[in-house]
C-alpha positions in Angstrom: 27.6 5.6 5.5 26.5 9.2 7.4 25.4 11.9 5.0 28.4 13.6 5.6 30.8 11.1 4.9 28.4 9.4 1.4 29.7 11.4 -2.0 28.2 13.8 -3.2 26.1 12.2 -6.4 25.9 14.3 -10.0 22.5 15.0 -11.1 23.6 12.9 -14.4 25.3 9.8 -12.2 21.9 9.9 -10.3 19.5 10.0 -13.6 22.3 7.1 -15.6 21.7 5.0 -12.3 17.8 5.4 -12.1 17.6 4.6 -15.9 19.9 1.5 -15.4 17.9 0.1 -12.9 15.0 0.4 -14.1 16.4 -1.4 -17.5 17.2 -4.1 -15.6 14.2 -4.9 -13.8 12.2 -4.7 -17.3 14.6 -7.2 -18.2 13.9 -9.4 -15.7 10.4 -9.4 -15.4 10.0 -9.8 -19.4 12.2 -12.6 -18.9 10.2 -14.2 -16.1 6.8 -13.9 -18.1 5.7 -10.7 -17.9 3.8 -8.5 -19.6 4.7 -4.8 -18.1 2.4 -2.1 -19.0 2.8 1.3 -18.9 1.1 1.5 -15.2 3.7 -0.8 -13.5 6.8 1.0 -15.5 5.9 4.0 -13.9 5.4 2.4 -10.9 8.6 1.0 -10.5 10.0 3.8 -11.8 9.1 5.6 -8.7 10.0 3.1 -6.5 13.6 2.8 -7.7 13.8 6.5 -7.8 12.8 6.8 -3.9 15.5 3.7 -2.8 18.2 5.4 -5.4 17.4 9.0 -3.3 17.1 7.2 0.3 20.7 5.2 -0.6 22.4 8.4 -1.8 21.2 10.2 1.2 18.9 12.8 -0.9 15.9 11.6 1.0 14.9 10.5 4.2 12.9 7.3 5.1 10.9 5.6 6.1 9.4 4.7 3.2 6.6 2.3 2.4 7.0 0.9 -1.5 3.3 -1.0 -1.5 2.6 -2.0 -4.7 0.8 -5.1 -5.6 2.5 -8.7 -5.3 4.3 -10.0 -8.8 4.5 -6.3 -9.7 8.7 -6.2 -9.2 9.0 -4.6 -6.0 11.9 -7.4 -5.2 13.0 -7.7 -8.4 13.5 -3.7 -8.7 15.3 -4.1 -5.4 18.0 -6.3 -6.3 18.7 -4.3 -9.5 19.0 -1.3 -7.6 21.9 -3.0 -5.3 23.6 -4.1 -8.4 23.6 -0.8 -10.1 24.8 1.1 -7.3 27.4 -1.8 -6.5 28.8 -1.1 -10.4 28.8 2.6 -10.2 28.9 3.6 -6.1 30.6 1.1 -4.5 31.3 3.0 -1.6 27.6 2.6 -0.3 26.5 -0.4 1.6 23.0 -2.1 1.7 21.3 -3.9 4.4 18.0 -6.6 2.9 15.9 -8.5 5.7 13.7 -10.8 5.3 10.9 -12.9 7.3 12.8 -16.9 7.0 16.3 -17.7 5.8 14.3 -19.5 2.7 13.9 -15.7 1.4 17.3 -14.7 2.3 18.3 -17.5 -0.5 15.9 -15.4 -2.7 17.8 -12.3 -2.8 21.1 -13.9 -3.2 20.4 -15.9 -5.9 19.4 -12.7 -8.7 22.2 -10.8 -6.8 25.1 -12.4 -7.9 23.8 -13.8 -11.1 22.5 -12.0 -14.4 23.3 -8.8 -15.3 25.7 -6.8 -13.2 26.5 -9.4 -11.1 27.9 -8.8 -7.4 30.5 -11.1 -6.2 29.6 -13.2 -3.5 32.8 -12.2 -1.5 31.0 -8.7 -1.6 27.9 -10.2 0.4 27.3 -11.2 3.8 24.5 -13.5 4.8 23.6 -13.4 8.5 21.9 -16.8 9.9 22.4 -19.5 12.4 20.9 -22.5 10.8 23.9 -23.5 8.2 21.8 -26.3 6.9 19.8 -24.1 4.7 20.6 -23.5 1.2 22.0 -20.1 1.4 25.0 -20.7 3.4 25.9 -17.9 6.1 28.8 -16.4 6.5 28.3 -14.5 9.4 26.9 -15.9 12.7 26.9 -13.0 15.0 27.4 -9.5 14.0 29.8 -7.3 15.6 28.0 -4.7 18.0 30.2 -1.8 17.2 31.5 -2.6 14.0 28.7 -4.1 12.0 30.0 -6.1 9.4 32.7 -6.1 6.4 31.3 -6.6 3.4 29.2 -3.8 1.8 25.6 -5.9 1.4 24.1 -7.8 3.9 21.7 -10.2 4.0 19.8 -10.7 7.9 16.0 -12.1 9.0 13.9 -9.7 10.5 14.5 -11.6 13.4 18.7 -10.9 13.5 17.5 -6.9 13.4 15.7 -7.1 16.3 18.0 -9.1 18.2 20.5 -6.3 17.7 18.5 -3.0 17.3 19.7 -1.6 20.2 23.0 -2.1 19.0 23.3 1.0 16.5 26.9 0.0 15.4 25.6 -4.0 14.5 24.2 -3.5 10.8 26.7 -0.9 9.9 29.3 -1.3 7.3 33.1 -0.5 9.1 31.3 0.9 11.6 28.7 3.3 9.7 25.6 3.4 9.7 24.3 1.5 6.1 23.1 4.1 3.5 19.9 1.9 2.6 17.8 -0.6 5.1 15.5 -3.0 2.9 12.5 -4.4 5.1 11.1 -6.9 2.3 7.7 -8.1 2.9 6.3 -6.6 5.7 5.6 -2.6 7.2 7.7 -3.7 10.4 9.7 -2.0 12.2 11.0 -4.8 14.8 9.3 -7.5 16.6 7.5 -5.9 19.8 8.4 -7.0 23.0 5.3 -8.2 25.3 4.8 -10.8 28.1 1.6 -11.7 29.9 0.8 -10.1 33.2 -1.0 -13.2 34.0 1.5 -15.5 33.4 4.3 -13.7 35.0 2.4 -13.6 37.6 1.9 -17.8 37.8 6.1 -17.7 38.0 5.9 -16.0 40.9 3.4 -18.2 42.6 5.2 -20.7 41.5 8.8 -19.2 42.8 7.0 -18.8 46.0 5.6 -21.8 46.6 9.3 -23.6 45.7 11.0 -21.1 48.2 8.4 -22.1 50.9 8.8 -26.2 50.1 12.5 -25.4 50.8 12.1 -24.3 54.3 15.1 -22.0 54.6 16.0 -18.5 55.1 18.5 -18.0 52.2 15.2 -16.7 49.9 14.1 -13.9 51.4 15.4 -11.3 49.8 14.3 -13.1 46.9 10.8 -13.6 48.0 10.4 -9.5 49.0 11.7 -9.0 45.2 8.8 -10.5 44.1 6.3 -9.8 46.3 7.1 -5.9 44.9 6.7 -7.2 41.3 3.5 -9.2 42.0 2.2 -5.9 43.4 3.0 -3.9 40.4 1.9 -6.8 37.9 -1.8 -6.4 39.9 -1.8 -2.6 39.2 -1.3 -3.2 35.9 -3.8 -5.6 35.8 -6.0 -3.0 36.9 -4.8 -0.3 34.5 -7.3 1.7 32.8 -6.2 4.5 30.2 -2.9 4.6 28.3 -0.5 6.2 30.8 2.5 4.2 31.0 4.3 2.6 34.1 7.8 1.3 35.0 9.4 -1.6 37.2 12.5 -1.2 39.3 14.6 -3.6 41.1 15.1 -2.6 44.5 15.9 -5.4 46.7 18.0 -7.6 44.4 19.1 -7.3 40.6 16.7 -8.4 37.5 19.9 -10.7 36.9 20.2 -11.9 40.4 16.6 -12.7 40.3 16.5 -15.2 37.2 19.6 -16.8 38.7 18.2 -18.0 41.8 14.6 -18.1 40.2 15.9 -20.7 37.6 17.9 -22.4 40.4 14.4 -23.3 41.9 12.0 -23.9 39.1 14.6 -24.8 36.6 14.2 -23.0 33.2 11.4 -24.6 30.9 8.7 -22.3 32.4 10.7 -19.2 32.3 10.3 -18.0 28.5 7.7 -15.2 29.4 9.1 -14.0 32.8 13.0 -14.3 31.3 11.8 -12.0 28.4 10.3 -9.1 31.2 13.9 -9.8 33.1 15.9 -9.2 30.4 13.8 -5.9 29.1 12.5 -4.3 32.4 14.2 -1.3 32.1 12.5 1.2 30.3 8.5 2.1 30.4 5.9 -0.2 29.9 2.1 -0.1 28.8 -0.7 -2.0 30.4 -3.0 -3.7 28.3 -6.3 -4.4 29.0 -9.5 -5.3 26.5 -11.3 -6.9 28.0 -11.7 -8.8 31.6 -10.5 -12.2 29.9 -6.9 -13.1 30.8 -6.1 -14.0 27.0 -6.8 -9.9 26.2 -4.2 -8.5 28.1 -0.5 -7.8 27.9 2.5 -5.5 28.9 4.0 -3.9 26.2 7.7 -2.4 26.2 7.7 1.4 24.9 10.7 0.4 21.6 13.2 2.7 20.9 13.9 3.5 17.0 17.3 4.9 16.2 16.8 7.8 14.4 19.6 7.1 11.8 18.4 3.8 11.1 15.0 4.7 10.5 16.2 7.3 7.8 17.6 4.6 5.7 15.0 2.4 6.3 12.7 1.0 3.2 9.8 -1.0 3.8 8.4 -3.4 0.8 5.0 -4.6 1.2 2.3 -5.5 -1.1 -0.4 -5.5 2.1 0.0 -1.6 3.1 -2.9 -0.9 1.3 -5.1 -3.6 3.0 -3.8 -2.3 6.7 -6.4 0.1 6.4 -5.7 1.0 10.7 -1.7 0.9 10.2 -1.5 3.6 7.5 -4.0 5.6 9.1 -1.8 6.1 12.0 1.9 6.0 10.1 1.1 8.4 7.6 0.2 11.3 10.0 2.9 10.5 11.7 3.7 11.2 15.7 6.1 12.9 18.6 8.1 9.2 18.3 8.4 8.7 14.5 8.1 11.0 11.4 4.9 9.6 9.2 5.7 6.6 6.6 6.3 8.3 2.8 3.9 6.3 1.1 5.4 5.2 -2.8 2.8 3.9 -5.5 0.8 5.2 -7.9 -2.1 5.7 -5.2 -2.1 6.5 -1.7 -5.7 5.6 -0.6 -5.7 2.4 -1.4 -7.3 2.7 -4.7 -8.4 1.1 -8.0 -5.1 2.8 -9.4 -2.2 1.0 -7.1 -1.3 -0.7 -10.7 -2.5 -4.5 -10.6 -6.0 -5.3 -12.0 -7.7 -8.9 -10.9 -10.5 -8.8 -13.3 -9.7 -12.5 -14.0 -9.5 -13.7 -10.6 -12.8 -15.5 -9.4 -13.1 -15.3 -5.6 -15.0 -18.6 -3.9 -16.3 -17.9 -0.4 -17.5 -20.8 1.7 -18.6 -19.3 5.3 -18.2 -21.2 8.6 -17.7 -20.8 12.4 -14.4 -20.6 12.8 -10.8 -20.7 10.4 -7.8 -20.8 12.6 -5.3 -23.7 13.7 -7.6 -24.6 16.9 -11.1 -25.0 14.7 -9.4 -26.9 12.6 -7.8 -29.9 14.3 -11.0 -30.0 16.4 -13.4 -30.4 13.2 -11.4 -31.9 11.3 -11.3 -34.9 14.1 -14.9 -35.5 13.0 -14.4 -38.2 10.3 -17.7 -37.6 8.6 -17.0 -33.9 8.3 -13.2 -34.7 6.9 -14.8 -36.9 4.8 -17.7 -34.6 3.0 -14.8 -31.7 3.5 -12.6 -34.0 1.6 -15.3 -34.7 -1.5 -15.4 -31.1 -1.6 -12.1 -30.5 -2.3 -12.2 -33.4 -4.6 -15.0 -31.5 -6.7 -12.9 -28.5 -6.8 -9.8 -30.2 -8.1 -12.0 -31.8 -10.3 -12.8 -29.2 -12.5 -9.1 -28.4 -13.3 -7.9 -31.5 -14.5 -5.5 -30.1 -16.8 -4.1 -27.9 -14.2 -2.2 -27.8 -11.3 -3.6 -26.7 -7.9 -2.1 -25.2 -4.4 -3.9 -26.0 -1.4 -3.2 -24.0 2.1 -3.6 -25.8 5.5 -2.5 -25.5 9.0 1.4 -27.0 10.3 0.9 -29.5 13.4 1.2 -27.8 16.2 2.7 -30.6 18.9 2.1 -34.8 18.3 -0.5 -34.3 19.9 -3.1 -32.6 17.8 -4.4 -32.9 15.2 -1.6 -32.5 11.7 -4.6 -31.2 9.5 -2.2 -31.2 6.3 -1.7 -34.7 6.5 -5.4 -35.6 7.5 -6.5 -33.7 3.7 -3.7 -35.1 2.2 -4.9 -38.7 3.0 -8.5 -38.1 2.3 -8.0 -37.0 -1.2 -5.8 -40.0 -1.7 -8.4 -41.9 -0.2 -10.6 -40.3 -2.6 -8.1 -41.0 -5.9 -7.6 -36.9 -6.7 -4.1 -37.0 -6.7 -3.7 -37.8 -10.6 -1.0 -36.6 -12.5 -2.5 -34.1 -15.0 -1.3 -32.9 -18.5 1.1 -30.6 -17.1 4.9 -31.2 -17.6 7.2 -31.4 -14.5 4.7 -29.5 -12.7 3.1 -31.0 -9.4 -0.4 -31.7 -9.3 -1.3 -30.1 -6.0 0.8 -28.7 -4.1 0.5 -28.5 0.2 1.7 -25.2 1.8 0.9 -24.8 5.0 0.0 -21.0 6.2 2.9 -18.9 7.5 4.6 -19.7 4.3 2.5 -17.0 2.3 5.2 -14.8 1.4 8.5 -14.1 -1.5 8.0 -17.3 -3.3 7.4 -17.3 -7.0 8.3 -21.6 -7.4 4.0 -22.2 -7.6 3.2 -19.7 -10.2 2.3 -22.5 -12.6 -1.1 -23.1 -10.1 -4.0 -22.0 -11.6 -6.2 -22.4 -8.5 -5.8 -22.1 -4.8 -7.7 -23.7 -2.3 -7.2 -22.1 1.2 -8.5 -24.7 4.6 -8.7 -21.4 6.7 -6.4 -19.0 7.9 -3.7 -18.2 10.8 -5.5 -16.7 13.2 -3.6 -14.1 15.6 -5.1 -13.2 19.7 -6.6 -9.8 19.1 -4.0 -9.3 22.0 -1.3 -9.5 19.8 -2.4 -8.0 17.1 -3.2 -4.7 18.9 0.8 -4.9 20.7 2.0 -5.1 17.1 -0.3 -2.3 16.2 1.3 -0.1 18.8 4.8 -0.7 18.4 4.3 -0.2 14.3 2.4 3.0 14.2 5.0 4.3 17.0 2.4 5.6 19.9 2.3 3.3 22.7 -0.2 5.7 23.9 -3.0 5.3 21.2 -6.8 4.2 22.2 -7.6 0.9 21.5 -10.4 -1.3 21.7 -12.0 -4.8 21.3 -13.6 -3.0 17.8 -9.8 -1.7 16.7 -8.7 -5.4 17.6 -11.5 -7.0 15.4 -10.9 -4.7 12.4 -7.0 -5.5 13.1 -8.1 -9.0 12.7 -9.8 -9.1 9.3 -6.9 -6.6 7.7 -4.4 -9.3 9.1 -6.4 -12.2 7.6 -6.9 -10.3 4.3 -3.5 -9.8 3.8 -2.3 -13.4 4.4 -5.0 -14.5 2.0 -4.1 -11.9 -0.9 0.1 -13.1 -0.3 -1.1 -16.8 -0.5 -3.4 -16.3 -3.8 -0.4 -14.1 -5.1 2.1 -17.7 -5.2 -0.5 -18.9 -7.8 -0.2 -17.7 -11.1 -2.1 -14.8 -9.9 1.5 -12.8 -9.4 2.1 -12.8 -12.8 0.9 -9.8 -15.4 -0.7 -9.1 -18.3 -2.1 -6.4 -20.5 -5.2 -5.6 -21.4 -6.4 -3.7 -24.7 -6.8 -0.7 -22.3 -3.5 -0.5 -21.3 -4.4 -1.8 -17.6 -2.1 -4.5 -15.8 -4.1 -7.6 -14.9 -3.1 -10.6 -12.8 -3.0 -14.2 -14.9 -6.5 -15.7 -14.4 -6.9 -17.3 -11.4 -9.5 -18.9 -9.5 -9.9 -19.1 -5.7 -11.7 -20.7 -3.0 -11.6 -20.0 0.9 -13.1 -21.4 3.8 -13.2 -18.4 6.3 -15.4 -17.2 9.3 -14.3 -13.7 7.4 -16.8 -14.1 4.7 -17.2 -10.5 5.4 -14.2 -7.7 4.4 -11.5 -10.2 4.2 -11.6 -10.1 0.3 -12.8 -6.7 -0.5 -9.4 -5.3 0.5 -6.6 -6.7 -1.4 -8.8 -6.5 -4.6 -9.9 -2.6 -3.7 -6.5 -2.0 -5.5 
């Protein structure tokens, strides 16, 4: 709903719904363990008080909400929802989230508990219908948005539709408050390899030259325009942006015909430029190596949206280079309104880790790629493995979670398995003295985030880390800070690196029974003792951060 149209809220109806809120979140976190100190009240008192404001149109996002993992960021969410459900139901919420798995996260506390919403009231957007939180909604209407006044989407559904202003509104208007759980995002960025689009087009030529005929022409001057361009770019030094028109034939004529001769499995990149071409682009370059470089689409933020919009993330402190550049602010989008108890990053963001020990092991490398190729090597699997073993060991009692890489194709190398079957080998996988609980249990990284079902694991054992192309990393870095324009460098990239490693190490120690809190005789909130151990190439900076606040 506009700010026009939204009613007009009484100081008192405001304060009553604040209050309410925050009641219920105490509640819940009591309920689920918790002991909240005095810190994290006023913490989340703030943090309801800023999504109350941006939902009754008194303030203006974005917002970051960054306080620490376990400390009720969600939970404060899905009491706010309820409250203004019981007392404004004429204001509609939007909540996104990375998988469909944490989609099922928010629906669950939403329609049970106190203040329950009814589920006719919620819309879940998805396309896989085996999951556990059924969808109701497979496609969203452009214009219209949706019926129901809350909707659940993936970060993914957003982006598909972003440029669609009227898809996540409520009867047509815009939704009075945009939830982005678990990350500082503001859509995915769109990017494509100069290189590889450019080993389409050899390949498009050398298929219209095996043909022999005339009828390709046109086709073949299209692209011999668009190879030129693509070489520029290649080329490109500074951060001046550049555009690509089709002259001689349409973007749409050209996948048609292109597909027609090199069918479509090797067309993901050079479809994705097609159907985004229009618009400005920036060159990439960092370096001479082909993996460094990239052409990034200029995004487009709707300014309406981005007023409602909340962002939830545990990890803004860590992204040291991100906030630098959102909380100035730029020409494209107004600076992120940072909410916690500390804006640099601080010992006083709320969450203490006094009791969480921190095991380093150094070694060359961390990512998906090191791993499958070491772990090949049966002797090292094998001494890797009797490491483990002596790590598990020591917590006999307890129960454990272990982080390793997902197979990438049959092909390589499933490193999950490969530990799994060592420790086996090795007779580690004992039941211990804990009831229902599993021993040890295999996550696999990517999966770092919203899940509270392992907070019983007193220990975490991470084999590595997801890795990202420094590449990547820096196109992300663009589109979130809102400047395609911005230096960067193979040093930014590097520091982009750690901050991104950091932060999917501190959301994978926070499933362990690290998330939950305690008080100490000073008053201070502390996580649950907890004891860690990480094989990294990061030894340097990629703990410091998370535990800086």
């Amino acid at each position: 709903m506009n700010d026009a149209d939204t009613p007009a809220a009484p100081a008192d109806l405001r304060g009553q719904m604040i209050t309410e809120a925050i009641d219920v979140t105490m509640v819940s976190l009591r309920n689920h363990g918790n002991v909240v100190g005095a810190t994290q009240e006023r913490a989340i008192a703030q943090a309801v008080a800023s999504m109350i404001d941006v939902a009754l149109g008194l303030r203006q996002g974005p917002l970051a909400i960054g306080l620490s993992t376990g400390f009720g960021k969600t939970t404060a969410m899905h009491s706010i929802i309820k409250i203004l459900r019981r007392h404004r139901p004429d204001i509609s919420v939007a909540i996104l989230g990375q998988k469909i798995e944490e989609l099922e996260v928010s629906y669950q506390p939403l329609i049970a508990g106190a203040h329950p919403i009814s589920p006719g009231d919620i819309d879940v957007l998805h396309t896989q219908p085996g999951n556990a939180v059924v969808p109701t909604l497979r496609q969203v209407d452009p214009v219209l948005g949706s019926e129901r006044p809350i909707l659940l989407a993936t970060h993914e559904q957003f982006q598909r539709n972003i440029d669609s202003p009227g898809a996540f509104s409520y009867g047509g208007r815009q939704r009075d408050l945009i939830v982005y759980d678990e990350t500082l995002r503001l859509g995915r960025p769109v990017s494509v390899s100069p290189v590889d689009l450019r080993s389409t087009i050899t390949a498009v030529t050398s298929a219209i030259e095996q043909s022999g005929s005339d009828d390709h022409n046109d086709l073949r001057r299209q692209l011999e325009l668009l190879d030129d361009w693509l070489e520029a770019c290649l080329r490109w030094e500074g951060t001046s942006l550049t555009s690509f028109s089709f002259t001689v034939m349409s973007a749409e004529e050209v996948l048609e015909r292109v597909q027609g001769l090199v069918g479509r499995q090797r067309l993901v990149g050079f479809r994705d430029f097609l159907y985004n071409h229009k618009g400005q682009w920036r060159p990439l370059n960092l370096d001479d190596g082909e993996d460094n470089r990239a052409l990034m689409k200029v995004p487009s933020y709707p300014a309406e949206l981005l007023k409602r919009l909340v962002n939830l993330d545990a990890s803004y402190p860590i992204r040291a280079s991100l906030r630098r550049m959102r909380e100035k602010g730029n020409g494209r989008l107004q600076p992120f309104h940072y909410v916690g108890p500390s804006q640099d990053g601080g010992s006083s963001v709320g969450k203490r880790y006094n009791s969480t020990s921190i095991h380093l092991l150094s070694s060359r490398g961390s990512g998906r790629t090191w791993a499958e190729k070491l772990f090949k090597d049966q002797e090292v699997l094998e001494s890797l493995g009797k490491e483990v073993a002596q790590v598990v060991g020591c917590y006999e009692d307890e129960c454990g979670l272990i982080w390793t890489h997902k197979p990438r194709a049959p092909q390589n190398l499933d490193v999950a398995q490969s530990v799994r079957d060592q420790l086996q080998a090795l007779g580690v996988l004992r039941a211990p003295d804990v009831s229902s609980e599993t021993p040890l249990v295999y996550r696999t990284h990517g999966q770092e985030t919203a899940s509270n079902a392992f907070s019983h694991c007193t220990y975490a054992i991470f084999l590595g880390a997801t890795e990202r192309t420094p590449i990547d990393l820096v196109v992300e870095y663009l589109h979130d800070c809102g400047d395609p324009c911005a230096e960067v460098d193979l040093a930014l990239a590097r520091s982009l690196i750690v901050e991104d490693v950091a932060a999917r190490f501190y959301q994978g120690m926070s499933r362990t029974a690290m998330r939950r809190c305690w008080v100490d005789d000073e008053g201070h909130t502390q996580a649950s003792p907890t004891n860690i151990y990480i094989i990294t190439r990061h030894v340097s900076g990629v703990v410091a951060p998370p535990f800086a606040f």
